[in-house]
PDBQT receptor file of N, H, CA, C and O in Angstrom, charges set to zero:
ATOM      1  N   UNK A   1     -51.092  13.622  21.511  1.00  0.00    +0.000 N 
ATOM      2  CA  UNK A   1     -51.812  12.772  20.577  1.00  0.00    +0.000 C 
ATOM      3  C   UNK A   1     -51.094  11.448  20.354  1.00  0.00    +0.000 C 
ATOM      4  O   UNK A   1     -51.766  10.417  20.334  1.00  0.00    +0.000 OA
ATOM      5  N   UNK A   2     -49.663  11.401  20.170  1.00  0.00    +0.000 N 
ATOM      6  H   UNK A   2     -49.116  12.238  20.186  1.00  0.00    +0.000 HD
ATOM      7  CA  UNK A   2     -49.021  10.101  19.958  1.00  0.00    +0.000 C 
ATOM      8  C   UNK A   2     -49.198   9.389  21.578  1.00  0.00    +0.000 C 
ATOM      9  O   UNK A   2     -49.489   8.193  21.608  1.00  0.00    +0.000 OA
ATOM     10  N   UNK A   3     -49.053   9.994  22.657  1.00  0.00    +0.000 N 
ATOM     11  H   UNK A   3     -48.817  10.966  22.632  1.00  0.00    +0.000 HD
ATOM     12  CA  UNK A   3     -49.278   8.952  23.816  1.00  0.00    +0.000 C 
ATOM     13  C   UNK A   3     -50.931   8.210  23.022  1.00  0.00    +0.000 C 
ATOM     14  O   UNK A   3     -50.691   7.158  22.429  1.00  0.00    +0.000 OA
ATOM     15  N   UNK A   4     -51.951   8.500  22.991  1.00  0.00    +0.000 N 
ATOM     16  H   UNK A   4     -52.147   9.354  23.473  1.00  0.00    +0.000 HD
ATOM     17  CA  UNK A   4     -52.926   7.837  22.700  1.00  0.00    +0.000 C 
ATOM     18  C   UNK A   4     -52.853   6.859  21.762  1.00  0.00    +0.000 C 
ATOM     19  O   UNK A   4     -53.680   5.958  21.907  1.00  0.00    +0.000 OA
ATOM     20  N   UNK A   5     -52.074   6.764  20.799  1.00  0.00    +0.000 N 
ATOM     21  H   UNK A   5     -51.403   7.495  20.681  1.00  0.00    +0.000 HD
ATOM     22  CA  UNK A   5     -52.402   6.022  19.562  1.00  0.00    +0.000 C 
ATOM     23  C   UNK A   5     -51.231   5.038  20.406  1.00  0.00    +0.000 C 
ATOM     24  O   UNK A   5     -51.360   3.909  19.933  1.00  0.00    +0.000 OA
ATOM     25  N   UNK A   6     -50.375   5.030  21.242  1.00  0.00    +0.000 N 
ATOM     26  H   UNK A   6     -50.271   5.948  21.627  1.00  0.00    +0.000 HD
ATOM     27  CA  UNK A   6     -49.643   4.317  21.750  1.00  0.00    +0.000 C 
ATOM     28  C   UNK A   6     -50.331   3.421  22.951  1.00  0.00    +0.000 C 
ATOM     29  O   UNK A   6     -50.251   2.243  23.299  1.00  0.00    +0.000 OA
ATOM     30  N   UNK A   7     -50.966   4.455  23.354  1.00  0.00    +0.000 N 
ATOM     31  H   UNK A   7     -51.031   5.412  23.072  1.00  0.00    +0.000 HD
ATOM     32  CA  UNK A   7     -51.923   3.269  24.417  1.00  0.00    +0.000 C 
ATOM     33  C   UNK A   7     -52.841   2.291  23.558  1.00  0.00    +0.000 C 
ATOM     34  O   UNK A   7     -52.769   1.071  23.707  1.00  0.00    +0.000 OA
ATOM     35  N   UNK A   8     -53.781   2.947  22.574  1.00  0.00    +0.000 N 
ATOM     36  H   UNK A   8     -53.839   3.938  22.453  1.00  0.00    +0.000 HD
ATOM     37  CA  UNK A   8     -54.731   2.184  21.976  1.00  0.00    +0.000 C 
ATOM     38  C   UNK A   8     -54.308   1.187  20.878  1.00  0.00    +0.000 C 
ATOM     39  O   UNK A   8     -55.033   0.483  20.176  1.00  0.00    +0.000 OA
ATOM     40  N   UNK A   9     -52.791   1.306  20.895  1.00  0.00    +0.000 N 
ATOM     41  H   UNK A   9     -52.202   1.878  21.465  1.00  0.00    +0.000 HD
ATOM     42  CA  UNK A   9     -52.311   0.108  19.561  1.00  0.00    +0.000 C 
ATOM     43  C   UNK A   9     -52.665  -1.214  19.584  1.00  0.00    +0.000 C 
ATOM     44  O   UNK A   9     -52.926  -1.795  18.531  1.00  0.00    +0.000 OA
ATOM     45  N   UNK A  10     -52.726  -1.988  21.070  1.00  0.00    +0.000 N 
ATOM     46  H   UNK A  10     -52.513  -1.516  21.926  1.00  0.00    +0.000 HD
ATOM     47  CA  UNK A  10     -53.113  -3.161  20.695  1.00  0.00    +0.000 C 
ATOM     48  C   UNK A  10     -54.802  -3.266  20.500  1.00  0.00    +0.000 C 
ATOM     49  O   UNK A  10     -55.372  -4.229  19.986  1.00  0.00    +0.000 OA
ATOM     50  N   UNK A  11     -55.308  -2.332  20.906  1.00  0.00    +0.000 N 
ATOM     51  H   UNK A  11     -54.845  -1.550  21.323  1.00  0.00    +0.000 HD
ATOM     52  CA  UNK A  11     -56.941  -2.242  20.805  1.00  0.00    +0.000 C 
ATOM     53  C   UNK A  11     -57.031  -2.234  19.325  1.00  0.00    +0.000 C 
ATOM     54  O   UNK A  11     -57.283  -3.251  18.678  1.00  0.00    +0.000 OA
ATOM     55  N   UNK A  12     -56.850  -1.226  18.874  1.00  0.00    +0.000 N 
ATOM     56  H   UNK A  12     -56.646  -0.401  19.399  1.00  0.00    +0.000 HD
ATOM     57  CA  UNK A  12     -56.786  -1.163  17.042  1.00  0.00    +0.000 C 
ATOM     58  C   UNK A  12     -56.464  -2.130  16.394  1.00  0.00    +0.000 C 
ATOM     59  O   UNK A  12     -56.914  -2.034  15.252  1.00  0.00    +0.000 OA
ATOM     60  N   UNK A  13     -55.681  -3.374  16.617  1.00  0.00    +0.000 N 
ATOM     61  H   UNK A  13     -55.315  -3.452  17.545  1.00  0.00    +0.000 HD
ATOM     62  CA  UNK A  13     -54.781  -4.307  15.848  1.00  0.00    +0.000 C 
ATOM     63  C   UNK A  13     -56.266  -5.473  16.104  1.00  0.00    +0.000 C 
ATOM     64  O   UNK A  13     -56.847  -6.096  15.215  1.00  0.00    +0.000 OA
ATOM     65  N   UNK A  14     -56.652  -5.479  17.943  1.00  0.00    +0.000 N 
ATOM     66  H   UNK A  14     -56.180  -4.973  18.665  1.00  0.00    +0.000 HD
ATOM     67  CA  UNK A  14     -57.668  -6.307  17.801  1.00  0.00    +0.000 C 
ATOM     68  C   UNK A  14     -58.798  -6.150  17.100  1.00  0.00    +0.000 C 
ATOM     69  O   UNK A  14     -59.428  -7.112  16.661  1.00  0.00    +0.000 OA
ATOM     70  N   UNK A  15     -59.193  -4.774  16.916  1.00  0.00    +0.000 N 
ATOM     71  H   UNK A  15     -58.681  -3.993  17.273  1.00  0.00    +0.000 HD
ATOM     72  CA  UNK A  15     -60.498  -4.300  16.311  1.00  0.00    +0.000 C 
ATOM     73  C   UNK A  15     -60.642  -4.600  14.506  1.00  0.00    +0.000 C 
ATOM     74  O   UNK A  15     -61.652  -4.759  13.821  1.00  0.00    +0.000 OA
ATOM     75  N   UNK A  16     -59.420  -4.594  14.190  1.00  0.00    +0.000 N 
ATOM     76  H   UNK A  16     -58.599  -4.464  14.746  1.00  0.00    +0.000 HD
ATOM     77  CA  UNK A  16     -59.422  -4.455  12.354  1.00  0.00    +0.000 C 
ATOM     78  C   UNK A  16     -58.943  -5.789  12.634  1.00  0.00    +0.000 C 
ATOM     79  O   UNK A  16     -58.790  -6.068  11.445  1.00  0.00    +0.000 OA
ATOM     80  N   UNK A  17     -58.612  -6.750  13.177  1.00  0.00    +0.000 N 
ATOM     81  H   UNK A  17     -58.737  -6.523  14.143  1.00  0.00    +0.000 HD
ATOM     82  CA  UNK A  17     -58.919  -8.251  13.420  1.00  0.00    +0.000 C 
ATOM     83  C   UNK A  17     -60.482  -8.868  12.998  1.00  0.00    +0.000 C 
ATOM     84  O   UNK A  17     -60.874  -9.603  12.091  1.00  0.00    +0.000 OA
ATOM     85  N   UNK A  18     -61.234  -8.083  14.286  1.00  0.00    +0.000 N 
ATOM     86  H   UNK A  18     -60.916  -7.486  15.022  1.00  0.00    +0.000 HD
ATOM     87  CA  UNK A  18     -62.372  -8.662  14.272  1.00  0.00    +0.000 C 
ATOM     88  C   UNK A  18     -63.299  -7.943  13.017  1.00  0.00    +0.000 C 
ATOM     89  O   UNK A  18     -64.261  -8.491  12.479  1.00  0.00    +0.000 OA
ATOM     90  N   UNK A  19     -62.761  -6.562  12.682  1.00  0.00    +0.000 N 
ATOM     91  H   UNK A  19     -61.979  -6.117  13.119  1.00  0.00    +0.000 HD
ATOM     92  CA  UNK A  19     -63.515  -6.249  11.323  1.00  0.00    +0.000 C 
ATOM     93  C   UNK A  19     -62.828  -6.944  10.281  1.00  0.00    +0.000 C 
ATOM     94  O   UNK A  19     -63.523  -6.751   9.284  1.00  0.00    +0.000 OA
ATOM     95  N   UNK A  20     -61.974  -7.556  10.002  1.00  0.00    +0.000 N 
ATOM     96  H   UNK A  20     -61.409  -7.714  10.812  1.00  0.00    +0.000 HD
ATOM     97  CA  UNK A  20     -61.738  -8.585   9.062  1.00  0.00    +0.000 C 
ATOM     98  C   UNK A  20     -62.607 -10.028   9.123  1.00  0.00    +0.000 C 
ATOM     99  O   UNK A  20     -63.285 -10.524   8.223  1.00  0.00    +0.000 OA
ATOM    100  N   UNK A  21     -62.374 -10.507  10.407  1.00  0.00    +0.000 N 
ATOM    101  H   UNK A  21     -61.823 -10.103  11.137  1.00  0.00    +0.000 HD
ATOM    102  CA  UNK A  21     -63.314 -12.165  10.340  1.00  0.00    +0.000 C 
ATOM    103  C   UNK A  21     -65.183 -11.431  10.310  1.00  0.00    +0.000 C 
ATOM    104  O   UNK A  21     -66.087 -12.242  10.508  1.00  0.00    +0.000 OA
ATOM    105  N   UNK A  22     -65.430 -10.438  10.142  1.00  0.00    +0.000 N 
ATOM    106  H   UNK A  22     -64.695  -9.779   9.980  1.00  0.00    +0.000 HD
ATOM    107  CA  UNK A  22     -66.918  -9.907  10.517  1.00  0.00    +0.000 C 
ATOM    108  C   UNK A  22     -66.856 -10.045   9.236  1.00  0.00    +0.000 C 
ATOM    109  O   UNK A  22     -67.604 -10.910   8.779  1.00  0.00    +0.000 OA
ATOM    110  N   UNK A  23     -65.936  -9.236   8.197  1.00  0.00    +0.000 N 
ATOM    111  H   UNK A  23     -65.328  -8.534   8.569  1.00  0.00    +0.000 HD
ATOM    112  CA  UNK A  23     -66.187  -8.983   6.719  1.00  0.00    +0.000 C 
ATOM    113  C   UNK A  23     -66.181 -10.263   5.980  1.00  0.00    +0.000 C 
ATOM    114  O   UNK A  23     -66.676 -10.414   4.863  1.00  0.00    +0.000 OA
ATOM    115  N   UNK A  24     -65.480 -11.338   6.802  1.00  0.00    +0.000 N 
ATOM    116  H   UNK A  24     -65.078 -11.216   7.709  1.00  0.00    +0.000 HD
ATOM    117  CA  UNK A  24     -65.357 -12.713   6.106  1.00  0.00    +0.000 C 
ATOM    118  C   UNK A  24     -66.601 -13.213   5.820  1.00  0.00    +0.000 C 
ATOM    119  O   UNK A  24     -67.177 -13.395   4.748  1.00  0.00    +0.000 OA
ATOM    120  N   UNK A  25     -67.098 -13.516   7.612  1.00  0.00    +0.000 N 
ATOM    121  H   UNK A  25     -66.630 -13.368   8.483  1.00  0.00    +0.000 HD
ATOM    122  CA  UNK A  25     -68.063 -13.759   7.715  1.00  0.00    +0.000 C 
ATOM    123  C   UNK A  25     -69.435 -13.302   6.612  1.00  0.00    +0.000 C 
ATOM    124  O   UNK A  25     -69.922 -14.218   5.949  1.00  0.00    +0.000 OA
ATOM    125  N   UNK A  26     -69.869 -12.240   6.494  1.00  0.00    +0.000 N 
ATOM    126  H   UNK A  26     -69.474 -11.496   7.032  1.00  0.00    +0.000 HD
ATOM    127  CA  UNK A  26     -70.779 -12.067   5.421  1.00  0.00    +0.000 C 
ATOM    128  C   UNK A  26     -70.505 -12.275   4.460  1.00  0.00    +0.000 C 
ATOM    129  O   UNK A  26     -71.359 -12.733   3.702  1.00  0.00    +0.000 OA
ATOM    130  N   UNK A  27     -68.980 -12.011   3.932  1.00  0.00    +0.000 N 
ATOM    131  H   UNK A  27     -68.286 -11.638   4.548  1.00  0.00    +0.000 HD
ATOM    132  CA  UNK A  27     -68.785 -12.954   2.066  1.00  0.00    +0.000 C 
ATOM    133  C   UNK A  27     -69.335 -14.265   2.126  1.00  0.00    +0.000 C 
ATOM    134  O   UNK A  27     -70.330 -14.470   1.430  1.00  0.00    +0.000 OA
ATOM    135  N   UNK A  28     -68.852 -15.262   2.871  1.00  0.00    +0.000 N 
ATOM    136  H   UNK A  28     -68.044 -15.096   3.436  1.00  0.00    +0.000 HD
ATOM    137  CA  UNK A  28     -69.563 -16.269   3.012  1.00  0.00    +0.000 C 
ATOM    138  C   UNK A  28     -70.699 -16.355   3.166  1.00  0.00    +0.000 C 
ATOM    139  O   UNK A  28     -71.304 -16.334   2.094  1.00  0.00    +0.000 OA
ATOM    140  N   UNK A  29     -71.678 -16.498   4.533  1.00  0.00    +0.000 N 
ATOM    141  H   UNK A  29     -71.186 -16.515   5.403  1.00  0.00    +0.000 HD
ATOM    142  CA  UNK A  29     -72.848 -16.217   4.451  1.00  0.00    +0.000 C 
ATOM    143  C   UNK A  29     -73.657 -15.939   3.208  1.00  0.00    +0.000 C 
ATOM    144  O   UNK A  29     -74.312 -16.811   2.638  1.00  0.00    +0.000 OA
ATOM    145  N   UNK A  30     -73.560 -14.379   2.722  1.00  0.00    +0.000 N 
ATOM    146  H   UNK A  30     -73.027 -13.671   3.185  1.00  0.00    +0.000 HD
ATOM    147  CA  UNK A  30     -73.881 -13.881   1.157  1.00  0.00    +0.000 C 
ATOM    148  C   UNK A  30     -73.652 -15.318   0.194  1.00  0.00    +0.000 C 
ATOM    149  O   UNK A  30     -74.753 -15.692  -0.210  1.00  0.00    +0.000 OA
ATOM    150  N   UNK A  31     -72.807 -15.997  -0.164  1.00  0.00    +0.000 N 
ATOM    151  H   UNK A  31     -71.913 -15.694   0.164  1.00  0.00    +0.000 HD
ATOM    152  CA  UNK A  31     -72.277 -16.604  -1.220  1.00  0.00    +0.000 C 
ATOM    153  C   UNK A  31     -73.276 -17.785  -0.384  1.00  0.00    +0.000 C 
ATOM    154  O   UNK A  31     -74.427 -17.888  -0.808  1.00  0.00    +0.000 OA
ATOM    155  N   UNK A  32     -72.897 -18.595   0.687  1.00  0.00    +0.000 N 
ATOM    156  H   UNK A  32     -71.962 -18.511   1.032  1.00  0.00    +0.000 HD
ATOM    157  CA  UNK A  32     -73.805 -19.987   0.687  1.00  0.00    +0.000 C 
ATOM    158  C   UNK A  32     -75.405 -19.534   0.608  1.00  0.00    +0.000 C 
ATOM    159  O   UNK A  32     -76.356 -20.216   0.226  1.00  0.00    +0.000 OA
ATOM    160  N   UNK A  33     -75.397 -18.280   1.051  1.00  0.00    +0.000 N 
ATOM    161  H   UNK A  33     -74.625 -17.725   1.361  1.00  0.00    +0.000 HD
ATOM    162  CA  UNK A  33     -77.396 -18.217   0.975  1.00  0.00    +0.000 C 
ATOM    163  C   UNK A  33     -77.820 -17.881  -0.592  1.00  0.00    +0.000 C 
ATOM    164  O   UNK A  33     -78.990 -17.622  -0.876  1.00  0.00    +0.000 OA
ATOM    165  N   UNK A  34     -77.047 -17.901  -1.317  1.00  0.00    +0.000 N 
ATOM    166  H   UNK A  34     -76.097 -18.112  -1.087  1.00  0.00    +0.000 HD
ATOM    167  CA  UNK A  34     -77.680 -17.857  -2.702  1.00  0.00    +0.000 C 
ATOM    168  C   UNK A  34     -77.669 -16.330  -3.168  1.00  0.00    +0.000 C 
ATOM    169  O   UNK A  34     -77.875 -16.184  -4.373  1.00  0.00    +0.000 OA
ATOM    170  N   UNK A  35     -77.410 -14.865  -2.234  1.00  0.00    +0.000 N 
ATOM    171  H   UNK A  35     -77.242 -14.983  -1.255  1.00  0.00    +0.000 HD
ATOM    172  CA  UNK A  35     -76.758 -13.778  -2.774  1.00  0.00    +0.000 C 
ATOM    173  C   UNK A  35     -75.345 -13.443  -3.540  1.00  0.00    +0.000 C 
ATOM    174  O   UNK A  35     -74.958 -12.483  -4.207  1.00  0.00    +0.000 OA
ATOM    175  N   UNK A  36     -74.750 -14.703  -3.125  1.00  0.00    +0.000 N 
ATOM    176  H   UNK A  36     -75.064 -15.483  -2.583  1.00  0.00    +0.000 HD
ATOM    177  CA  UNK A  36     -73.585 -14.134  -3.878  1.00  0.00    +0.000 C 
ATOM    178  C   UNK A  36     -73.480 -15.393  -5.608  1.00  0.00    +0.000 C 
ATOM    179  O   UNK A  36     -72.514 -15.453  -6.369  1.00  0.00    +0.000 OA
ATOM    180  N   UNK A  37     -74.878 -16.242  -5.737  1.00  0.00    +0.000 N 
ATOM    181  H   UNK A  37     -75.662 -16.194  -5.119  1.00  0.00    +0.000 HD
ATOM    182  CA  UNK A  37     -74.936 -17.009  -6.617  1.00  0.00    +0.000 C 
ATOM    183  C   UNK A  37     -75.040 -16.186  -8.045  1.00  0.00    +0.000 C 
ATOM    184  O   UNK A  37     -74.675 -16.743  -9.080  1.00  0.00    +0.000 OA
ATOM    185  N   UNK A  38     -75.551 -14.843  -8.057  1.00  0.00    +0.000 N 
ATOM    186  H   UNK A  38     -75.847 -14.391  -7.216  1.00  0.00    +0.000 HD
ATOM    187  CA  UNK A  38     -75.665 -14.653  -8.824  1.00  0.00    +0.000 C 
ATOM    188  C   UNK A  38     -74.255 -13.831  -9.924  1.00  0.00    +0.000 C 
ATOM    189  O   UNK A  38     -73.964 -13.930 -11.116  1.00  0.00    +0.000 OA
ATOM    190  N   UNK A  39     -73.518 -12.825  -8.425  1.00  0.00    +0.000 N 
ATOM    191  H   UNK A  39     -73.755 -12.745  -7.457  1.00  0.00    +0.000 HD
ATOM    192  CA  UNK A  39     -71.708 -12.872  -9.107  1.00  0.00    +0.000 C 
ATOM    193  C   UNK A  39     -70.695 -13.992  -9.746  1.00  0.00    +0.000 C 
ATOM    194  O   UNK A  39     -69.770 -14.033 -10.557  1.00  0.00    +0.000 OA
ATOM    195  N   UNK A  40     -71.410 -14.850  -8.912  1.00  0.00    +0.000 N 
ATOM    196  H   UNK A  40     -72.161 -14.817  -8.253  1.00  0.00    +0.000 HD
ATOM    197  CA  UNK A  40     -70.620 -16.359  -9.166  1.00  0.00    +0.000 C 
ATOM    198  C   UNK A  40     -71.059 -16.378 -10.783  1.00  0.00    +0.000 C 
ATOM    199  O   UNK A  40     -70.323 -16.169 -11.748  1.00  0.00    +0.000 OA
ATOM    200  N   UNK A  41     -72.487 -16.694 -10.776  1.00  0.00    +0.000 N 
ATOM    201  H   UNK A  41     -73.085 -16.863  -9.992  1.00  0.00    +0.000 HD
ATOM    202  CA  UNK A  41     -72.849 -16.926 -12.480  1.00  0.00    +0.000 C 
ATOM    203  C   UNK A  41     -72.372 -15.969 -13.284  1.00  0.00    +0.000 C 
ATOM    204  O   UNK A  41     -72.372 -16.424 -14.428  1.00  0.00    +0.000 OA
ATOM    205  N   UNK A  42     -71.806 -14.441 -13.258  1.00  0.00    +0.000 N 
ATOM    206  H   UNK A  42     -71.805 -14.071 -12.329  1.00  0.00    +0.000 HD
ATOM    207  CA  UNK A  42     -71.731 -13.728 -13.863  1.00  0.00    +0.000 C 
ATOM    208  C   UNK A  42     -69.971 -13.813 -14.086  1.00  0.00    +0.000 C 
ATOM    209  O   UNK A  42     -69.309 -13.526 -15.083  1.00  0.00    +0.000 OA
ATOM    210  N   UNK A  43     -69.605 -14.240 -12.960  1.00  0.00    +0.000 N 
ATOM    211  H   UNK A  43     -70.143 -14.473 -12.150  1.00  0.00    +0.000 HD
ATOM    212  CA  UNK A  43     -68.287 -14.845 -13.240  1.00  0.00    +0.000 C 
ATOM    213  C   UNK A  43     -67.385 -15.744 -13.782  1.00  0.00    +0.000 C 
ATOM    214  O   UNK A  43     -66.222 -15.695 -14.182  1.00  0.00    +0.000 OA
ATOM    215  N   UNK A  44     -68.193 -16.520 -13.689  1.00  0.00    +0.000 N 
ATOM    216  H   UNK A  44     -69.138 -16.560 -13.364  1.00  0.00    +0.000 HD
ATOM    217  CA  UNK A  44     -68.353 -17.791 -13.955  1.00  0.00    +0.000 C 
ATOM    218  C   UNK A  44     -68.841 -18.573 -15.441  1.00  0.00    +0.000 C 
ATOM    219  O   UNK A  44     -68.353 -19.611 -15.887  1.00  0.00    +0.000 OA
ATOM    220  N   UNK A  45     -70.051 -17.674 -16.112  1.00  0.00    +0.000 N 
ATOM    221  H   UNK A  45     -70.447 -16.831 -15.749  1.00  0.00    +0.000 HD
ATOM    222  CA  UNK A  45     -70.664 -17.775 -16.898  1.00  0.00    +0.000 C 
ATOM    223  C   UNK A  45     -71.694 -18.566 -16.584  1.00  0.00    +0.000 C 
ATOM    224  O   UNK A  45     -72.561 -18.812 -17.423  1.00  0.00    +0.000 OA
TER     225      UNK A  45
């Protein structure tokens, strides 16, 4: 089992890479299209 997680380490490091800029990506998105306007106001006042 550890040979595997040793082969796939740099795969994993790239993958929770790209699930980080993916997760970015929709905070933004959400927030400029006017879904995330309404946390903002509630935050915000």
């Amino acid at each position: 089992m550890s040979e595997d997680t040793d082969d796939y380490g740099d795969l994993d490091a790239r993958r929770n890479r790209r699930i980080r800029i993916v997760a970015w990506t929709v905070i933004i998105a959400l927030i400029l299209g006017g879904g995330g306007a309404t946390v903002l106001t509630l935050l915000f006042g």
